[in-house]
C-alpha positions in Angstrom: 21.5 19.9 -71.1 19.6 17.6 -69.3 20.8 13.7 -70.4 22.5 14.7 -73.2 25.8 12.8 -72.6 23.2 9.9 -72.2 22.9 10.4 -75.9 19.7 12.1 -74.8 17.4 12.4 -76.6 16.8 9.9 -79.4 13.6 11.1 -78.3 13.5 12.5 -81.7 12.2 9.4 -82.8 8.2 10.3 -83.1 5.6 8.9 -84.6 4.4 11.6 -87.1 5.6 12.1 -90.5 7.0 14.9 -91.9 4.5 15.7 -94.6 3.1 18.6 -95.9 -0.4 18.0 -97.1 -3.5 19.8 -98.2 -7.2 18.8 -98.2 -6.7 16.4 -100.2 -3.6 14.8 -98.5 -1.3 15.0 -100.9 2.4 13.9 -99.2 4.7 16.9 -100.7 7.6 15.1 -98.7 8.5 11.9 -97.8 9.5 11.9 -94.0 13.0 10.1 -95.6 14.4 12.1 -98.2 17.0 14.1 -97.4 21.0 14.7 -97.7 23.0 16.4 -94.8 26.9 17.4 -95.0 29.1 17.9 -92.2 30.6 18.0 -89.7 31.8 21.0 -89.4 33.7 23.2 -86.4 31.4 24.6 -83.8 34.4 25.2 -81.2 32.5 26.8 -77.7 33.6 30.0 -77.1 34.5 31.4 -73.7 31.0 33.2 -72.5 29.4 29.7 -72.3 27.2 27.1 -74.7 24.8 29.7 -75.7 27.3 31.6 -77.8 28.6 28.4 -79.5 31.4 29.4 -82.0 29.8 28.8 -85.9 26.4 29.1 -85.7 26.9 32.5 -87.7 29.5 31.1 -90.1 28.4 30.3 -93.6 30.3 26.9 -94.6 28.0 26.2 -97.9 29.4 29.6 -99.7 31.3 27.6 -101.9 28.2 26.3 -102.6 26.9 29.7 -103.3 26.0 30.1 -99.8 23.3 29.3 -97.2 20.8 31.4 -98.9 21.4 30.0 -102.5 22.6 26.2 -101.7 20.7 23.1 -102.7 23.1 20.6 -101.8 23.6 17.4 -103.4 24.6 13.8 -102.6 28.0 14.0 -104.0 28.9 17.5 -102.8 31.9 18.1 -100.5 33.0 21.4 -98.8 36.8 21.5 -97.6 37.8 24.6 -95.4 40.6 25.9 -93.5 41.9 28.7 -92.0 42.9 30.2 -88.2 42.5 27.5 -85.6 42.4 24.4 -87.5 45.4 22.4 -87.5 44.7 21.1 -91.0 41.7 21.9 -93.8 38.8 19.8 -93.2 36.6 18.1 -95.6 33.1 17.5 -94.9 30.9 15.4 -97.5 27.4 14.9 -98.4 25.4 12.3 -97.9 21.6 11.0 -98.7 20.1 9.5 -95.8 16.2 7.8 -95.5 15.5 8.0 -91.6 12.3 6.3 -89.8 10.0 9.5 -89.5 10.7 13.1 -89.0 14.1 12.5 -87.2 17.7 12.9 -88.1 20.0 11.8 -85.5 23.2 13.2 -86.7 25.4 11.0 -84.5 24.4 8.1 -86.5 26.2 9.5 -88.9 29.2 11.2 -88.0 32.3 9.8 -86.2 33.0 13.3 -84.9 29.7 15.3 -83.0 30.6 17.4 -79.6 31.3 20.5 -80.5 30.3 20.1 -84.2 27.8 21.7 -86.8 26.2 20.7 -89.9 23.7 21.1 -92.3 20.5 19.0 -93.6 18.7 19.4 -96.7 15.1 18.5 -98.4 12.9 19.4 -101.4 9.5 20.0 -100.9 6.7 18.9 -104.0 3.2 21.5 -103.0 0.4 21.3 -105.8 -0.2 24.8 -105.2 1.3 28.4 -103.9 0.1 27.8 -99.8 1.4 28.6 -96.1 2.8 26.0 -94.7 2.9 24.9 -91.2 6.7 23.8 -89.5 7.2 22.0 -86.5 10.6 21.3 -85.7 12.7 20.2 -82.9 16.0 20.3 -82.5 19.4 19.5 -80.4 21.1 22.5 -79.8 20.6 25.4 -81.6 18.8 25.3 -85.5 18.1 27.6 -88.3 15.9 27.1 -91.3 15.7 28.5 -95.1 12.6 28.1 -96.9 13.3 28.7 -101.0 16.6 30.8 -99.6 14.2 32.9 -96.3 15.9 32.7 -93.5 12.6 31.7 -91.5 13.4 30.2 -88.2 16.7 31.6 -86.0 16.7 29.8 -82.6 20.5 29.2 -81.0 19.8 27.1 -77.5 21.3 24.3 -75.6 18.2 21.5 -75.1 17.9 17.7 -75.8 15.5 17.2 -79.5 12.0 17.3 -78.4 9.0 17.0 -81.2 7.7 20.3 -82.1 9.6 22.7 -80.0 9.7 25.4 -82.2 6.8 26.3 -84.3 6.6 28.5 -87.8 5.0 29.4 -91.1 6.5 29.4 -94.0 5.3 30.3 -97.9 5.3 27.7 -100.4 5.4 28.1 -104.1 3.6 25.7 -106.4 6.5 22.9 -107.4 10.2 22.5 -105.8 10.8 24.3 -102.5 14.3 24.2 -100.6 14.2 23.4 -97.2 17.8 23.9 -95.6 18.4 23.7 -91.9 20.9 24.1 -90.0 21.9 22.5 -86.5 24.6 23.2 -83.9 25.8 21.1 -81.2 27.4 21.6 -77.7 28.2 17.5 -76.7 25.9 14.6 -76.6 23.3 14.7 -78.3 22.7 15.9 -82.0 19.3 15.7 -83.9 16.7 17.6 -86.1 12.9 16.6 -86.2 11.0 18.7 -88.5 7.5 17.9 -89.4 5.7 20.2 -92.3 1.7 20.8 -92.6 -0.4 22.6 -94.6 -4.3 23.1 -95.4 -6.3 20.7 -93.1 -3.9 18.7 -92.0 -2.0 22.3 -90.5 -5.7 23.0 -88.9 -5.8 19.7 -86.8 -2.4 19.4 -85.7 -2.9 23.1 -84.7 -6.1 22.0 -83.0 -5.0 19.1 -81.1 -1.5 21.4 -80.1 -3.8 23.9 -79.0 -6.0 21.4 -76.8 -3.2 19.6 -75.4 -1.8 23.5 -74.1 -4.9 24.0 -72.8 -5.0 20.9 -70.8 -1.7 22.5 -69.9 -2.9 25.7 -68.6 -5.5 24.2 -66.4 -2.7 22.0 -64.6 -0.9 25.5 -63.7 -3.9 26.5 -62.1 -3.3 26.4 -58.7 -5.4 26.7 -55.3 -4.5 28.6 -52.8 -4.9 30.8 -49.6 -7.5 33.6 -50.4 -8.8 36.1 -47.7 -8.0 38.4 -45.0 -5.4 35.6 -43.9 -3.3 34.1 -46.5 -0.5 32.5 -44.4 -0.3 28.8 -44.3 0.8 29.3 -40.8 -2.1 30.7 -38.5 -3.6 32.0 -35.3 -7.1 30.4 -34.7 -8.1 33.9 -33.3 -10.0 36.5 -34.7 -9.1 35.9 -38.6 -9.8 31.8 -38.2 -7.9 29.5 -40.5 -6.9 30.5 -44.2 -9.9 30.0 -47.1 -8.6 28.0 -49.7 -10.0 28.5 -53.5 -8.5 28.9 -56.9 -5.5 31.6 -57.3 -7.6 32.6 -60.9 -10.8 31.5 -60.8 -11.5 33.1 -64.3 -9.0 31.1 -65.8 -10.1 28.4 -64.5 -13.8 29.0 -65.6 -12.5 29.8 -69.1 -11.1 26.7 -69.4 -13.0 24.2 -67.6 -16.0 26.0 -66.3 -17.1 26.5 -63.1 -15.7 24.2 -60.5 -16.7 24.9 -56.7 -14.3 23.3 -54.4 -15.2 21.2 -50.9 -12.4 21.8 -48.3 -11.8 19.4 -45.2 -9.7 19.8 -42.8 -8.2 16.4 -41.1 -6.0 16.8 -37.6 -2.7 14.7 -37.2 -4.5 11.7 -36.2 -6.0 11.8 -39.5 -9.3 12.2 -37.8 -11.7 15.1 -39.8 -12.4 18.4 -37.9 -14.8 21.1 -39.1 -12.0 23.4 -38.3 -8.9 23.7 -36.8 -9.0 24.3 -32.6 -6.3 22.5 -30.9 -2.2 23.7 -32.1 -0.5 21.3 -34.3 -0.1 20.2 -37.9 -3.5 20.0 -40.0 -3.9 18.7 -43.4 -6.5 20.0 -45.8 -7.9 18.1 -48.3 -9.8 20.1 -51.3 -11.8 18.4 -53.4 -13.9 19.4 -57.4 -14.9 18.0 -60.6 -13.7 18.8 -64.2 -16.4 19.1 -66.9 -16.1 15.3 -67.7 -16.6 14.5 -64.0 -13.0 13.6 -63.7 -12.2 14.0 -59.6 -9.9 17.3 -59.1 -7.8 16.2 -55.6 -5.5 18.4 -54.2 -3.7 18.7 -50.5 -1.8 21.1 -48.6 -0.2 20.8 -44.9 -0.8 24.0 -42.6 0.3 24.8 -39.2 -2.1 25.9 -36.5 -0.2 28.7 -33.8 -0.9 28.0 -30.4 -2.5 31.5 -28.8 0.9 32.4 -27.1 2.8 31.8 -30.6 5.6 29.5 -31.4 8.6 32.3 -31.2 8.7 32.9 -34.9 10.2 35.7 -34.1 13.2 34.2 -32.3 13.5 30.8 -34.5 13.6 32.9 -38.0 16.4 35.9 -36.8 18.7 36.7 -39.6 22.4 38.3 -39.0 23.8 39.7 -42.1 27.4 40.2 -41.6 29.1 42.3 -44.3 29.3 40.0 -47.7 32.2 42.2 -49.6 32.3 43.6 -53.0 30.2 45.3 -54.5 28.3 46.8 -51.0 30.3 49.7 -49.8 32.1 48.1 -46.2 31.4 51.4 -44.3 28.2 52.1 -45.6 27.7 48.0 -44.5 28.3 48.8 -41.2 26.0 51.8 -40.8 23.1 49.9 -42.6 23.8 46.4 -41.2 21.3 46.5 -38.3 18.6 47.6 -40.3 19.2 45.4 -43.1 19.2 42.6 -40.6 15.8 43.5 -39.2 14.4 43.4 -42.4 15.8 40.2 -43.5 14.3 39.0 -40.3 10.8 40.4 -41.4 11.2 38.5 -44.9 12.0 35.1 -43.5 9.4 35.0 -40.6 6.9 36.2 -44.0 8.2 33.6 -45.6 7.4 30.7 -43.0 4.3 32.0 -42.4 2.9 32.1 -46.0 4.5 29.4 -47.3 3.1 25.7 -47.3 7.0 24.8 -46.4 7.1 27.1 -43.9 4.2 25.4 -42.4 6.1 21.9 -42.7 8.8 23.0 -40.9 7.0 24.4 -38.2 4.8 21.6 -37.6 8.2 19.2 -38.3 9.8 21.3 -35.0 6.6 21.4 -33.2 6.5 17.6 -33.2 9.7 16.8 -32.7 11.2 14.5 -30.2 14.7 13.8 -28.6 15.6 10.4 -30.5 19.4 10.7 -28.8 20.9 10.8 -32.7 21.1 13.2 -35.2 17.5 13.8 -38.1 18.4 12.1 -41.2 17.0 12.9 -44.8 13.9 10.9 -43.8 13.6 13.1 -40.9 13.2 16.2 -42.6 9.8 18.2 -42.2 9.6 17.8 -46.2 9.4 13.9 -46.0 7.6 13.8 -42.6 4.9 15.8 -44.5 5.2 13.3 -46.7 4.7 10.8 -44.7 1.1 12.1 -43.0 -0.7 13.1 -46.8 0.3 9.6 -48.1 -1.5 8.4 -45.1 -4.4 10.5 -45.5 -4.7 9.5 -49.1 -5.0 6.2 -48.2 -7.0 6.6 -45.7 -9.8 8.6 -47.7 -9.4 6.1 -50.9 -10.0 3.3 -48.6 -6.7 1.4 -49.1 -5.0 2.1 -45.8 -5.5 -2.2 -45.9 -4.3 -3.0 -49.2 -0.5 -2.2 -49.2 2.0 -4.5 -48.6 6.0 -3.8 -47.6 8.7 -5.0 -49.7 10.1 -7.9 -48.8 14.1 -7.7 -48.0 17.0 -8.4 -50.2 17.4 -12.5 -50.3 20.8 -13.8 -48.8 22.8 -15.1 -51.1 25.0 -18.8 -50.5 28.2 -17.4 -52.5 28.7 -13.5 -52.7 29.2 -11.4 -54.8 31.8 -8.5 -54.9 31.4 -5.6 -53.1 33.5 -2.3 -53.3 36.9 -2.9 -51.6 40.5 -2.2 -51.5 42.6 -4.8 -53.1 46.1 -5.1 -55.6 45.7 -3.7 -59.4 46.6 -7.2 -60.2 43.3 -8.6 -58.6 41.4 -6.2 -60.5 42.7 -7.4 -63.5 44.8 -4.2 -64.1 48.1 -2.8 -65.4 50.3 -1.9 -62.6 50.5 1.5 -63.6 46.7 2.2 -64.4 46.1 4.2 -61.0 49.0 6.3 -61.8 48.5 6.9 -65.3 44.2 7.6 -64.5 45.0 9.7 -61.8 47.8 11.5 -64.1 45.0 12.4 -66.7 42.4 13.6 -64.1 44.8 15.5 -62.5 45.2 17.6 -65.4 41.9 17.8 -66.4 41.1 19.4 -62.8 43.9 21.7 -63.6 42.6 22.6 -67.3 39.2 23.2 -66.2 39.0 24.3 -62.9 36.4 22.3 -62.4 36.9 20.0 -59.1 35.4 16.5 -59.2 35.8 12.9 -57.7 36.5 9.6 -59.1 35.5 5.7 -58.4 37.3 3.4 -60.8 36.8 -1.0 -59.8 37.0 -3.6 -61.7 36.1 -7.0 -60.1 35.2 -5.0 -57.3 38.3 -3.9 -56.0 39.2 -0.3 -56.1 42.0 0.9 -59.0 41.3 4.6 -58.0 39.1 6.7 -55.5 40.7 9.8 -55.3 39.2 14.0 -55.4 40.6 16.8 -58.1 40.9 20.3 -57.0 39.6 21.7 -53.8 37.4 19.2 -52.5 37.5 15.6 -50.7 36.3 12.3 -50.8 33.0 13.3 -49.2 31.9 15.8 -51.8 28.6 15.1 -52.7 26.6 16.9 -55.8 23.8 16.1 -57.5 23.9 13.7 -60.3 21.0 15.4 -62.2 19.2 12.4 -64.4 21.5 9.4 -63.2 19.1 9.6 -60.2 16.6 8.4 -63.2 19.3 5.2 -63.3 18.7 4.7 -59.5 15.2 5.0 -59.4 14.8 2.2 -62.4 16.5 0.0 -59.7 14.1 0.7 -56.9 11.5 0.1 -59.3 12.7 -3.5 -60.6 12.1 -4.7 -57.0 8.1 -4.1 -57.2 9.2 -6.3 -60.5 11.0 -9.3 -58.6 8.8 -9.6 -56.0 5.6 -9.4 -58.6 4.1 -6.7 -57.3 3.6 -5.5 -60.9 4.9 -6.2 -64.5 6.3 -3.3 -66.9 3.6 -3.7 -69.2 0.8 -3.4 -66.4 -1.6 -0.4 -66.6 -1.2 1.8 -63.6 -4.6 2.0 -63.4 -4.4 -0.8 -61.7 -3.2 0.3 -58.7 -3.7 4.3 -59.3 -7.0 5.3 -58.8 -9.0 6.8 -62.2 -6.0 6.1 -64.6 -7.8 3.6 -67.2 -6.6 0.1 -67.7 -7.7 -0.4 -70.9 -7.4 1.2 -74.7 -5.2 4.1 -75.7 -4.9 6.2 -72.8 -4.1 3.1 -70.4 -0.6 4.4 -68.9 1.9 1.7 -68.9 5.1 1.5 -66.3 7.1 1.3 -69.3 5.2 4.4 -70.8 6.6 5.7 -68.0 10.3 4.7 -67.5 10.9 4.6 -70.9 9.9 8.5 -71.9 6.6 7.2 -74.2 4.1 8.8 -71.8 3.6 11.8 -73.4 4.2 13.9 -70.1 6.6 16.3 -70.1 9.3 18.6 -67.9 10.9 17.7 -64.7 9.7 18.7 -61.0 6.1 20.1 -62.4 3.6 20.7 -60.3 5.3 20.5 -56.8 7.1 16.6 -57.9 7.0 13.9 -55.7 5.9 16.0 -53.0 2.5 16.8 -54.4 0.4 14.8 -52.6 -1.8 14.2 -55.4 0.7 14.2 -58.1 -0.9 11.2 -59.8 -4.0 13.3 -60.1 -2.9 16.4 -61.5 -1.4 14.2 -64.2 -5.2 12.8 -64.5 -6.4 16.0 -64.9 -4.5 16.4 -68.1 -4.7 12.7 -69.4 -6.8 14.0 -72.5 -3.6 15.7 -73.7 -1.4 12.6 -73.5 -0.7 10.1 -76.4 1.2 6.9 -74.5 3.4 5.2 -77.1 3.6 8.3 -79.8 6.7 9.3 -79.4 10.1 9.1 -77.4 10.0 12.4 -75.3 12.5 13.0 -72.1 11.0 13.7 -69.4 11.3 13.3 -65.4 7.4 13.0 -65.0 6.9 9.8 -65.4 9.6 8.5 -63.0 7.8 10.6 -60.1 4.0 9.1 -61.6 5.6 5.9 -61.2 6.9 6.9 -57.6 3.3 7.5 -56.7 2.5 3.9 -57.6 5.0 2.7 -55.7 3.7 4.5 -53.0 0.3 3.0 -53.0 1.8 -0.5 -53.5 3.5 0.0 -50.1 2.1 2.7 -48.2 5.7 4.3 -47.9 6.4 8.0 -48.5 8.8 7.5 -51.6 12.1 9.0 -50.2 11.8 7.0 -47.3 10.9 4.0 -49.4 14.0 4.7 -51.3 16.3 4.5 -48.3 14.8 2.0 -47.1 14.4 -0.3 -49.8 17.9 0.3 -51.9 19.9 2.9 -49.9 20.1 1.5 -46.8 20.5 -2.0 -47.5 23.6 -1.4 -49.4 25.3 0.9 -47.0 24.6 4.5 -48.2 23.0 6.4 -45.8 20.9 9.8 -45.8 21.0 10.7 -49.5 19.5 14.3 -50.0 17.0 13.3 -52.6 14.3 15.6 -54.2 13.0 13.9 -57.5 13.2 10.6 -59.5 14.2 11.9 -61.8 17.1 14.4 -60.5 18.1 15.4 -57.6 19.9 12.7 -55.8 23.2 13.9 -54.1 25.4 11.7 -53.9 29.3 10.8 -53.5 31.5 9.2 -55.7 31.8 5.7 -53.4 28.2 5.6 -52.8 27.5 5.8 -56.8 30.4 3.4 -57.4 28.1 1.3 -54.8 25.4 1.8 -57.4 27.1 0.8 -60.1 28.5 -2.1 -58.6 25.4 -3.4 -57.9 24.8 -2.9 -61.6 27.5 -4.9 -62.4 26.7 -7.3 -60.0 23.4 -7.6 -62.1 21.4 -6.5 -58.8 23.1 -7.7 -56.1 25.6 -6.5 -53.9 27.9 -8.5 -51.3 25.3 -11.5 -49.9 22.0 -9.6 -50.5 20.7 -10.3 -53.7 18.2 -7.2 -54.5 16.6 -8.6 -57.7 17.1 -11.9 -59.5 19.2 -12.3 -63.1 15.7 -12.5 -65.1 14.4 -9.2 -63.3 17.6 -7.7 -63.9 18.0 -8.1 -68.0 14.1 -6.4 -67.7 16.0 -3.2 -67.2 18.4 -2.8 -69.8 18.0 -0.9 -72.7 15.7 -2.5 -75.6 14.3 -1.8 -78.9 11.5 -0.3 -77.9 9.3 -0.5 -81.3 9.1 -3.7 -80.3 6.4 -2.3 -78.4 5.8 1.1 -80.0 5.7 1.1 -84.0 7.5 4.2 -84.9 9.4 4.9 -81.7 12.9 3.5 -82.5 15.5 4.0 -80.2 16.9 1.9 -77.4 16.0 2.7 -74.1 15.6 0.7 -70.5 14.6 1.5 -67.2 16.2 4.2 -66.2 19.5 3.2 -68.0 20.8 3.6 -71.7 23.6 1.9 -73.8 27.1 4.0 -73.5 28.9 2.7 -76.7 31.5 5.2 -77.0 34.3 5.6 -79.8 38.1 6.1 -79.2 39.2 9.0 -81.5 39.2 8.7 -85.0 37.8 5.5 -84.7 34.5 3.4 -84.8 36.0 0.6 -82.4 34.4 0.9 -79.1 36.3 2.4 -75.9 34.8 -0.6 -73.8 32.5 -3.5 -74.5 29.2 -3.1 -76.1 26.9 -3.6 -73.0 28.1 -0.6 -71.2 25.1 1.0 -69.4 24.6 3.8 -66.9 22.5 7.2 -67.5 24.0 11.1 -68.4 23.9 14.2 -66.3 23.4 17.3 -67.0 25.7 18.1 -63.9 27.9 15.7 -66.3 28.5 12.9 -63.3 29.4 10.0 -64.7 28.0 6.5 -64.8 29.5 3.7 -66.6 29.3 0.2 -65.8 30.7 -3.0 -68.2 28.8 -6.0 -67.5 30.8 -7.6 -69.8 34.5 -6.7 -68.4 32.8 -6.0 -64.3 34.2 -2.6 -64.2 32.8 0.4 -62.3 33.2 4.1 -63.7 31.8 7.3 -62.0 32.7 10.8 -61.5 31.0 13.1 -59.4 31.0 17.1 -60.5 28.9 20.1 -60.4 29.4 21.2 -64.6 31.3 19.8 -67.2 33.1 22.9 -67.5 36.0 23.5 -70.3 37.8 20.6 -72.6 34.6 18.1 -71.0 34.2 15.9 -74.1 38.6 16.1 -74.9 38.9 14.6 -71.5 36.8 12.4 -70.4 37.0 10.9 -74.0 41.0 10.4 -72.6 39.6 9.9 -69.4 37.6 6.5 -70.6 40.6 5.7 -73.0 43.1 5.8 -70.1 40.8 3.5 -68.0 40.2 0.9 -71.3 44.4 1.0 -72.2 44.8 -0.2 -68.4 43.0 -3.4 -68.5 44.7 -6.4 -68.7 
């Protein structure tokens, strides 16, 4: 699940109560009162996290059972049986949490792999249906007065209103028993309950904000006798672009005629394309509130003797195994390879990728050195719609580079080999780290790679399973963590401060009242956007405006939602402040300076592939509090900016810690509530389950670069962490 060993989400924490109210808005429960019991066993069974273990067990039946239970502060259930080593005792407990959330690892010393059970009384003044919103990390069930009502076993971080029911209420006392399962990381329950007017408008305003939704799916695209993004100026002419489904789009905006313009590489406007080469189009409308609708594709113009498609895109398709019949392979493989031929050259051709990569080659010169990441068609596209954006928003003139890293008098530690003893370790701590990864790698099956400094010299570096030093995967959301410290050096060098509207320097985003989108909104989850990658990512073009299309929907400062939007919003800005493509500002203003070199990168929010040194790297320069060897990235004032804070400090009713791009790691040895490290241990989780840990307050360095967490994750890396801690001197 995406940042839940980050103890994603805490994004349960939203501002709406839980009440249940009717025209007259009577509260018929008090977003506090409840009483859970746990935890109890959820072990993970063999065909994956979606068929967790006890979802389907009934622990309350000595209770009288899950239908019949109304469980009480003083209750305890004690169970046994095949598989547990001794009986286990799990007690109740009232609890009065800030809103609709219950964050069950709050309460419980014990949570991966663990199940328990949360229960409320509901006052109505009258027989009515009620309305239930309810989020929820993993899977949930829900009994209304003993109905099994709501039955939904997933693996997701706690979002607000996920899941959506009605249930009937009787006039007095209703039970409300649910039911929540966990996988590892994070463990919550946000339920909010509405009836009479109060359902109406929340149905209302969930109804709008979907519908602001559906128009930002729309899409434009190729219509016509030639649809291919990739195109002969002959007889056909270039591709007409229009709406995909332009009744849609009329039912939910009305009609909006577009104005396409075409722009050559030189960025120069052409009524339509003549010479061969790379061509941008630029497709302008209005929404019904005159809101500007800007959109942008690339597109390749064919010379008239073609570019050997035909050649470039040949497939072979030697014989793949089991389950294709060998002999039959061999009869069938020349065909099968003419088609596949036929489906890639399709592909180039009707793709707007394809078109990048064939303007990319047709452009290309001998530079005497390999292309790098920043020299791939996707960021050299990149590259020539930033430019145009600029260019037609009249602020080709107003960006300014960032500066470079200040040399510092006295350095600071960089990643290096050096004794256990100057690392302030045990003698045996590489042995006895290495011993435990070892067997974890055996266990699991899972290969991975570790970085352990401390004082920045090396204890371990060493790969588990079949792989080496240079495996590189992707670290999922701990690109969020790098990201964050890009973005703190637009804060050093004042080119904007965390509470600053973007509006400011994104055109059409307001800078003033409640829909005035802060960089914090946006690095800290309080947006309101939602998902990861939508809408093309960073490589939209006009990313930022899609996201103004749908501002209406948005409620910055409402609620703690995860999210990977708001990282790649915040990558547009920095885009505009610099006039730099934002991969290649990446490289250029954080990779490259410390060393790391052509990162496959796709997102801000995920999708940075990465080793194990060049993420101990990172983290050293975490420790380092922004610096790294003599180049000093961000100053010590810039650098506490970024870690995690309370943030209903500046959002009443969003309480949970959070920072830029990083989180607190403040985990427990077993059995215990005394921490494994220090208390201001940051980094950012993984879905992937790479690790990022770094101790300011003992300088030490943690990562671990995998693909999955595979089996015995939270066992291990729990020993894993504990190994590391017992080592230290």
């Amino acid at each position: 699940m995406e940042a839940k060993i980050a103890l994603c989400l805490l994004a349960m924490l939203c501002l709406a109560s839980a009440v249940v109210g009717a025209s007259d808005t009577t509260k018929l429960h008090r977003a506090g009162d409840w009483v859970i019991l746990g935890p109890f066993p959820n072990p993970e069974r063999s065909e994956g996290a979606k068929d967790r273990g006890a979802f389907d067990v009934d622990y309350l039946a000595p209770l009288g059972g899950e239908t019949k239970a109304r469980i009480k502060p003083d209750d305890a259930v004690t169970i046994s049986g095949p598989g547990l080593s001794s009986a286990i005792r799990a007690e109740a407990k009232a609890i009065r949490p800030d809103g609709p959330a219950i964050d069950f690892t709050a309460h419980f010393k014990e949570t991966d792999h663990k199940l328990a059970y949360a229960y409320c009384e509901i006052e109505s003044p009258r027989d009515q249906e009620a309305l239930f919103l309810v989020g929820s990390d993993d899977g949930v069930k829900v009994w209304v007065n003993g109905k099994l009502v709501h039955d939904n076993l997933v693996a997701r971080a706690a979002v607000a209103r996920q899941d959506r029911f009605n249930a009937r209420l009787r006039k007095g006392a209703n039970t409300v028993l649910c039911k929540v399962e966990n996988g590892i990381g994070g463990w919550a329950l946000i339920m909010e309950a509405y009836a009479g007017k109060e359902a109406d408008d929340i149905l209302a305003e969930m109804q709008a904000a979907e519908n602001a939704r559906a128009f930002l799916r729309e899409e434009i695209d190729t219509v016509g006798p030639w649809r291919g993004y990739v195109f002969w100026n002959g007889w056909m002419g270039p591709p007409v672009f229009q709406w995909r489904n332009p009744g849609r789009v009329n039912e939910l905006q009305g009609d909006i005629p577009l104005t396409v313009r075409w722009f050559n590489s030189s960025l120069n406007e052409v009524k339509a394309p003549e010479k061969p080469g790379r061509y941008m189009v630029y497709i302008e409308g209005k929404m019904k509130d005159g809101t500007p609708i800007r959109r942008a594709v690339t597109t390749y113009c064919d010379p008239p003797e073609g570019v050997g498609l035909d050649g470039m895109a040949k497939v072979t398709m030697p014989y793949p195994g089991k389950p294709f019949d060998e002999k039959a392979w061999a009869e069938i493989e020349h065909r099968a390879s003419s088609d596949a031929t036929r489906i890639l050259r399709d592909a180039i051709i009707e793709t707007e990728s394809g078109a990048k990569l064939v303007a990319a080659l047709f452009e290309a010169k001998a530079t005497g050195a390999p292309a790098t990441v920043t020299e791939s068609a996707e960021v050299i596209a990149d590259d020539y719609q930033l430019a145009l954006k600029l260019k037609l928003l009249g602020l080709t003139d107003k960006v300014k580079p960032l500066a470079p890293p200040k040399t510092l008098d006295k350095p600071v530690p960089v990643l290096r080999e050096g004794t256990l003893s100057e690392a302030g370790m045990k003698p045996d701590a590489k042995e006895k780290i290495d011993a435990v990864c070892r067997k974890w790698a055996e266990d699991s099956g899972e290969p991975f790679t570790i970085l352990v400094a401390r004082n920045g010299v090396i204890v371990t570096h060493e790969a588990f399973g079949p792989v080496g030093l240079d495996y590189r995967t992707d670290v999922m959301s701990i690109t969020k963590a790098v990201s964050g410290m890009l973005f703190s050096r637009f804060l050093d060098q004042g080119y904007c401060g965390l509470d600053d509207p973007i509006g400011r320097v994104v055109p059409g985003f307001p800078t003033k009242g409640e829909k005035a989108l802060t960089y914090r909104h946006l690095l800290t989850h309080t947006s309101g956007v939602e998902g990861h990658g939508e809408w093309g990512g960073i490589h939209n073009p006009w990313l930022d405006n899609v996201i103004l299309n749908g501002l209406d929907a948005l409620h910055p400062g409402r609620m703690h939602m995860y999210n990977g939007m708001g990282y790649d919003l915040a990558g547009k800005a920095m885009e505009y402040m610099t006039g730099m493509s934002i991969v290649r500002l990446i490289h250029e203003g954080l990779f490259r300076p410390l060393g790391i070199n052509d990162v496959p990168l796709d997102d801000l929010a995920y999708g940075a592939n990465l080793t194990s040194r060049e993420l101990g790297i990172l983290g050293q320069w975490l420790v380092n509090h922004g610096s790294y060897g003599d180049k000093q990235f961000i100053s010590e004032e810039t650098f506490e900016k970024l870690l995690p804070t309370d943030l209903s400090k500046y959002y009443p009713g969003v309480k949970v810690d959070w920072g830029i791009g990083l989180t607190w790691f403040r985990e427990e040895r077993a059995g215990s509530k005394d921490l494994i490290f220090g208390p201001r241990v940051i980094g950012h989780g993984s879905a992937s389950s790479c690790i990022l840990r770094a101790d300011l307050d003992h300088n030490l360095v943690v990562v671990q670069v995998r693909k999955t967490a595979g089996p015995k994750y939270a066992e291990y890396v729990r020993q894993f962490f504990q190994t590391i801690a017992d080592s230290m001197l």
